[in-house]
N, C-alpha and C positions, 0 to 999 in steps of 0.2 A: 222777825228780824231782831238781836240785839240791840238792847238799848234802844229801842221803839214802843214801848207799852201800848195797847190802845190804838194804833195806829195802823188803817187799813190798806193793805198792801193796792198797789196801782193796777194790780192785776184784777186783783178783788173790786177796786172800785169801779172798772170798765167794765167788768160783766154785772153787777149788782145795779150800776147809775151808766147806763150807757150811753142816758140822750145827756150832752153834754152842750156848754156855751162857754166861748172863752173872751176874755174879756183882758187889755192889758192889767198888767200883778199893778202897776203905778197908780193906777184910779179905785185899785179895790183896797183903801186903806181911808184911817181916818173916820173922819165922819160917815164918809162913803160905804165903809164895812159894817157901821153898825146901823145906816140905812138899809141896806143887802139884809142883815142878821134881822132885823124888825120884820119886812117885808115877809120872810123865811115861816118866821115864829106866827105872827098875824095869820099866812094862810096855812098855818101845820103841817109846810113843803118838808120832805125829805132831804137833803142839800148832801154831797160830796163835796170839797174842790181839791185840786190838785191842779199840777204846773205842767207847761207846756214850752221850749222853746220855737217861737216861731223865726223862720228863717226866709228871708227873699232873694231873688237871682240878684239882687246887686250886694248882696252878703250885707244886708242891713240884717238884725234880730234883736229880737225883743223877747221878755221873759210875759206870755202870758199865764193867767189862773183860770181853770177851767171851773165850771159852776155844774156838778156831776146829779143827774134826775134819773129816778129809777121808770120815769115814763112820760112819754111825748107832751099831755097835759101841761107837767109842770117846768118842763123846759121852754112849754111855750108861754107859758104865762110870766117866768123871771125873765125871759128874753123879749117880750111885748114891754115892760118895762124898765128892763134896763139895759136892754140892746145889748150888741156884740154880736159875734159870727157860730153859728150855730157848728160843734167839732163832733167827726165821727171819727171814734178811736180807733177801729176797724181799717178806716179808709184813709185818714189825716196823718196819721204817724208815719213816716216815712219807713218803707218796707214791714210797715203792721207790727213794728216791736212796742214793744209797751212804753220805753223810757225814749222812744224815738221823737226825733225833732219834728215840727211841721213845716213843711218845705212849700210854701208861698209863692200865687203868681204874682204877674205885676208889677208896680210901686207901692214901695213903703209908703207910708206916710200916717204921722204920729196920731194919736188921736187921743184927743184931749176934755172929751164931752162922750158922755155916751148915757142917754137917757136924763136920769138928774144926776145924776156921777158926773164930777167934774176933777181935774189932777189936781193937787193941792200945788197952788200959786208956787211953794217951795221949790216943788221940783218942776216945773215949767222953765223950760232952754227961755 
């Protein structure tokens, strides 16, 4: 891609990192990303992320960040602690396109905690 150096395409990342976990982009910032980045380093995990828009039947959405593992292991080990919703690119992307939304059952509802990730008070409604 122009004017991307370095930067691996979402096509590339979903087949190379497929077990994936997504986590809202608002709690992965801050102190909270260089807790995630320690964690990463500590155990010599391979990490992708990339974004996701999540969308609900009441057209509520949120911009999640997916946490991209090139194997079941290590998605489950950053997911045992730091929670979030386990995403299959395959199956989640509405109609399996790559840049596709993820199209949500249920109620929304924010979340503001997830493992020791917590939203930084700022942006808290």
């Amino acid at each position: 891609m122009p004017g991307r150096r370095n930067t691996l395409s979402a096509t590339t990342i979903d087949k190379g990192w497929p077990h994936q976990v997504a986590l809202p982009d608002d709690i992965c910032i801050e102190e909270n990303l260089t807790m995630i980045f320690q964690f990463l380093k500590d155990r010599g995990l391979d990490c992708r992320t990339r974004h996701v828009q999540a969308i609900w039947p009441d057209r509520r959405y949120q911009h999640m960040r997916l946490h991209c593992f090139p194997d079941r292991a290590s998605v489950e080990a950053f997911q045992a602690v730091f929670g979030g919703e386990f995403f299959d690119p395959s199956r989640d992307r509405e109609g399996g396109k790559v840049r596709g939304p993820w199209r949500r059952h249920g109620a929304w509802a924010r979340l503001l905690e997830s493992g020791p990730l917590k939203v930084p008070k700022i942006l808290r409604d």
